[in-house]
N, C-alpha and C positions, 0 to 999 in steps of 0.2 A: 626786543629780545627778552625782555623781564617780563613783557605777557606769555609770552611761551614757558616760562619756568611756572611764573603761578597756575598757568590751567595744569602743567603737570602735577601742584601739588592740588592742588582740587582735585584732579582727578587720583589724586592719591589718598585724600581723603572720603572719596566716593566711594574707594574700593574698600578702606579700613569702615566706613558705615552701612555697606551693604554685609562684609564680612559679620560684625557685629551684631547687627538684625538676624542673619543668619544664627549665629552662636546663643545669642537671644531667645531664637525662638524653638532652637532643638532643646534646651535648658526648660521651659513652658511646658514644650510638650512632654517634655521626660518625667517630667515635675506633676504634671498629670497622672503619667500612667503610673508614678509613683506611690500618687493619692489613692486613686483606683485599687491598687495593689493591695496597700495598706490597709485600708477601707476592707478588700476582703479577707485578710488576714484576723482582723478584727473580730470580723462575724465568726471565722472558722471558732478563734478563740471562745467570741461567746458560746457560739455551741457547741462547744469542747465542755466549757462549763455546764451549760445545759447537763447534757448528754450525765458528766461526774456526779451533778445532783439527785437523777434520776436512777443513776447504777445506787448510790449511796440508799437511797430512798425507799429502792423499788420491795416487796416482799418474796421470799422464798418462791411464789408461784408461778413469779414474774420472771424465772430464771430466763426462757427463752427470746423475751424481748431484750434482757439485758446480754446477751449473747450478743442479738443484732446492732443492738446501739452501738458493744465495745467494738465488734469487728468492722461497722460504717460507717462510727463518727470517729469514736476516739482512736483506734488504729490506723483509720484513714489518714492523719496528720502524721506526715512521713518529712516536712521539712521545717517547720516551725518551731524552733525550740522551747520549752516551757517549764517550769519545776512548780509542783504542787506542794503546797507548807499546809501546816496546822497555824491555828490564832496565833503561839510561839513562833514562828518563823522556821521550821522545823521540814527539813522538807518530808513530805512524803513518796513522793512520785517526779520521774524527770523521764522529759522526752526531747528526743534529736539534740542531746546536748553534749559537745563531744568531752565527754571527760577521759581523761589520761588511764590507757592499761595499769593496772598492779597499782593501785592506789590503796593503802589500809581505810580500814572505816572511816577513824579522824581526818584522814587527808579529805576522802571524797568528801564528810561533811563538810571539811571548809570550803572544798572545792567547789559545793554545790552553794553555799551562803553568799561567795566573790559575782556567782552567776546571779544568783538573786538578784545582790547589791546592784550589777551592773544593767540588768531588766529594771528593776524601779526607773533609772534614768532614763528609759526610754519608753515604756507604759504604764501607767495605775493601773495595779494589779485587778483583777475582777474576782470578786467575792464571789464564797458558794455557803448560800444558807443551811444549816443541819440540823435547825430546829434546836432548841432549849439554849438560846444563845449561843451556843456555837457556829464554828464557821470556819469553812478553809479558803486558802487564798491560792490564785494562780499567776502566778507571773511569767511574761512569756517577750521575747524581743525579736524582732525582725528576721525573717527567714533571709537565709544565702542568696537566694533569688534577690528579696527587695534590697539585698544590702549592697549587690554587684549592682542593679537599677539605677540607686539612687548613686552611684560614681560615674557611671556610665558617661555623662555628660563632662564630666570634669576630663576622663581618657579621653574621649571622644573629643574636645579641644585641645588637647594636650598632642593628641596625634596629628589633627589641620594643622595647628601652629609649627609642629615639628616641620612637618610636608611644608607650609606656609615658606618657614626657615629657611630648607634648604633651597626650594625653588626660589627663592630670591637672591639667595648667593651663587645657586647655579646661573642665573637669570645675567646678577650683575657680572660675575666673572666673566662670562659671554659677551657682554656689554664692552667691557672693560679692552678684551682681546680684541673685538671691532672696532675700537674705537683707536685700542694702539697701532691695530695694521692701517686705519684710514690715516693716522698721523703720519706713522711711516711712509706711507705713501705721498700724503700730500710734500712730507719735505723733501724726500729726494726726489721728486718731480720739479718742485722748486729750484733747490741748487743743480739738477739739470738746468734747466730753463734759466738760470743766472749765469750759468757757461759762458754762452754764445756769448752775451752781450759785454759782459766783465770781458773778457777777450779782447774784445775789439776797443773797451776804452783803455785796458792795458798799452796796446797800440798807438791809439791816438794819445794819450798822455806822452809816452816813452819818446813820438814823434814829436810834441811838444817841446818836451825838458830840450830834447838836441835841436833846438831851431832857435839860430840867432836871434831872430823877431819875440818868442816867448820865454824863452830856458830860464830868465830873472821872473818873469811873471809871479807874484804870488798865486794865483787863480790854480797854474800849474801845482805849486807843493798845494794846496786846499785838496785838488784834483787829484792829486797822489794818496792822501790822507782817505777820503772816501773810495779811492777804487779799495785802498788796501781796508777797510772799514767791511767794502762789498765781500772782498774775500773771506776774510771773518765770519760771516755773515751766513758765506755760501759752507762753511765749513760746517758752521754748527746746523746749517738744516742737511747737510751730507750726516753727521753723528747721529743724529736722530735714528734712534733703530738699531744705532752700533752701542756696546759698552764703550764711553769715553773713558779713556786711561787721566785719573787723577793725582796729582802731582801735591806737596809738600810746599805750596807757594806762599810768601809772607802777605798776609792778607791784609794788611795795611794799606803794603803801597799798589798791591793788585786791585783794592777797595778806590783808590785815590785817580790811579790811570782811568778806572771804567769809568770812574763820574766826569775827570780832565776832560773825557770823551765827549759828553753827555753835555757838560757845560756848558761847550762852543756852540751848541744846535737848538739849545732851549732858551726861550726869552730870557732876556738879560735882567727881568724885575723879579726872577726866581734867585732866591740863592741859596746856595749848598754850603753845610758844613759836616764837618767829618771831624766826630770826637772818639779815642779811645781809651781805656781803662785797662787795655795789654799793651806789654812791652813790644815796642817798633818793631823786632825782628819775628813776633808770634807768628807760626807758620798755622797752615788751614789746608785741611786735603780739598781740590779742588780741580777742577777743568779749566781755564782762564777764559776759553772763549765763552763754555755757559754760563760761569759765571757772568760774567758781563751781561751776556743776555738778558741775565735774570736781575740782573739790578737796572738796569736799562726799561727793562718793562715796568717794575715795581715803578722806578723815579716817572719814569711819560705819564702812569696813570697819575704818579702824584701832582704833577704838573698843570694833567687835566683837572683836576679836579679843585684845584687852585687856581684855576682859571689864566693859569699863565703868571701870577702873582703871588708871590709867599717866600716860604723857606721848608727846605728839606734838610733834614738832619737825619746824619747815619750813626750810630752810633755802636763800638764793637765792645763786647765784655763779655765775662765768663757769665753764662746760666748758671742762677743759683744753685739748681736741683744737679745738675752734672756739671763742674767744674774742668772737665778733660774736655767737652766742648766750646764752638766761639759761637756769640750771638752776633747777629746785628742787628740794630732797630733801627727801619726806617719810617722816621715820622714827618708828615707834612703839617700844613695847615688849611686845610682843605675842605670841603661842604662834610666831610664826615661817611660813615656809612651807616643809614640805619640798624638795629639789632638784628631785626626781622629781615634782612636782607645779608647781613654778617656770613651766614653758610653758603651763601650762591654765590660770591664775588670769585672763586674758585671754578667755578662749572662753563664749560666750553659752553660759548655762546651769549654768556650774560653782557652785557654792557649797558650802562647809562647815555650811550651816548650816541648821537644822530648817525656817526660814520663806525665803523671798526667791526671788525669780526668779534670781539670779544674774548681772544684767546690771548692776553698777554699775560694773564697771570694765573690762566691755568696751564699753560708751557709752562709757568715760572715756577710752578708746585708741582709740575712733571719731573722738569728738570734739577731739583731739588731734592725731592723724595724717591727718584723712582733712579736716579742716576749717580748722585753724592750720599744716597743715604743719611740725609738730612731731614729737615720740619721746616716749613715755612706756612703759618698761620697769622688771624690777623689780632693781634696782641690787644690791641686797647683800640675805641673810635668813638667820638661822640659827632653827631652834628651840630655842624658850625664852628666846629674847634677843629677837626683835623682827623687822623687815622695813624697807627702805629704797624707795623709790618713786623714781623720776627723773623729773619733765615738764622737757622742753628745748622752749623755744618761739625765735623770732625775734625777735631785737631790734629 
């Protein structure tokens, strides 16, 4: 069962490395056409300056070429923005730069010195020669185009991951619903199919107890003990799918019976103790039969895993963090869990072990969390020392 979980996460790592690559390489290529982009904004820039030195330059005769140059080069720049200064930082000239209606003089100049400011960070301006040392600058930053570009990629993940998001909670929710109808199913098909035969040792027991030959037999009450153990039994896979009606029971001695249970069936070189930190009559909102179940399951795996040899300790007290709740920690002494394995020991089908379906203690975190509105997680576990369990229910 534990290789079926790993190739699931492999292949769940496969998909978050193919994802990646993906995102990787639309970020490459974007990042390219970025350059590219860039690269030509550049050029337009320099021959924006060209073009300024030329009008600057040209003589009275020259009027007609400087007609064509302003209306081909320099007018053509319709999204670039750029402000034209003197040596002083002064502007002279600004294009595609959205400055604010109804600004006074002084406003726009500062208005236009902040855009400067803000162009420097983003290009060395490019000089224009005018002879006799002189010289004006232009400064000019990223068009709307390259600047929606260069985000492009960041949205563009932003949106997969969102889609990613929801198709995985749509996915698991889906998951989640099939997996509770298979449950449901499996267990009232179950406590069907325990009917017939509970039935019939009902019967032969009851014919028992009244025959002279047996009626003292102890084998009889032992045989009484399990049929009623069966019913139990058949009850809580009959609940499965119903809301179970929770009751105000003293979880003490309701803690004490399901182990008394448990005790009589498990090797004798196991031993149990049950310590608390709440007053004897502390009540606990509960179901009695799942409860049991659920401690029943936790204590078998502890058993397992102790190889039949050790101690179990239950142990009941307030959780620090909410003090209106009751904990119990069940700890063994057992092989441990590794870390790396810590998140699976919950998941239908895991098991360590040659025999078993591997469901007893993700029932036991169904029927915990999904029915008492409780927690049950695994607290503390080292290998070779043992493992600690946590059920937190409602007071």
């Amino acid at each position: 069962m534990i290789g079926i979980y790993d190739q699931k996460s492999r292949i769940k790592l496969l998909i978050v490395a193919v994802a990646l690559l993906i995102a990787a390489a639309t970020i490459i290529y974007t990042n390219i056409l970025v350059q590219r982009v860039s690269e030509r904004e550049q050029e337009q820039i320099a021959l924006y300056a060209k073009a300024q030195r030329f009008i600057i330059n040209i003589s009275s005769e020259e009027d007609s070429n400087s007609n064509f140059v302003f209306e081909e080069i320099i007018g053509a720049n319709k999204t670039i923005p750029l402000v034209l200064t003197d040596a002083a930082g002064n502007a002279i000239d600004a294009k595609n730069v959205n400055m604010p209606q109804g600004l006074s003089e002084k406003a726009a100049i500062a208005f236009l010195r902040r855009e400067v400011a803000a162009m420097k960070l983003q290009h060395q301006p490019i000089v224009i020669e005018l002879g006799a040392s002189q010289r004006n600058y232009i400064y000019y930053k990223d068009s709307a185009l390259l600047a929606q570009l260069r985000t492009y990629p960041l949205v563009q993940l932003a949106v997969i991951a969102s889609l990613g998001i929801i198709a995985y909670f749509a996915f698991s929710y889906s998951r989640r619903s099939e997996q509770n109808r298979v449950w449901v199913g499996l267990a009232k098909e179950t406590a069907h199919q325990l009917g017939t035969p509970l039935s019939s040792l009902m019967a032969w027991q009851s014919y028992l107890s009244e025959s002279e030959r047996f009626k003292d037999e102890p084998i009889v009450e032992e045989l009484g003990k399990d049929i009623r153990r069966l019913q139990i039994i058949t009850e809580r896979f009959s609940n499965i799918g119903s809301v179970p009606v929770l009751k105000h029971e003293n979880i003490l001695r309701t803690t004490q019976n399901a182990i008394a249970y448990l005790q009589s069936r498990v090797s004798k070189k196991v031993v149990f103790e049950i310590k608390t930190d709440l007053p004897t009559d502390t009540p606990a909102l509960v179901n009695i039969p799942l409860f049991d179940w659920v401690i029943e399951n936790i204590c078998k795996n502890a058993v397992d895993a102790m190889d039949g040899r050790g101690s179990i300790t239950l142990h009941l007290r307030r959780p620090v963090r909410d003090r209106t709740s009751i904990a119990i920690d069940i700890t063994d002494t057992g092989k441990g869990i590794p870390k790396s394995r810590i998140d699976r020991v919950f998941l239908p089908g895991y098991t360590t072990k040659k025999r078993g379906w591997g469901l007893g203690l993700a029932l036991a975190k169904r029927i915990i969390e999904n029915y008492h509105k409780g927690k049950l997680f695994v607290k503390w576990s080292e290998v070779g020392r043992g493992t600690t369990f946590r059920l937190v229910l409602k007071g």
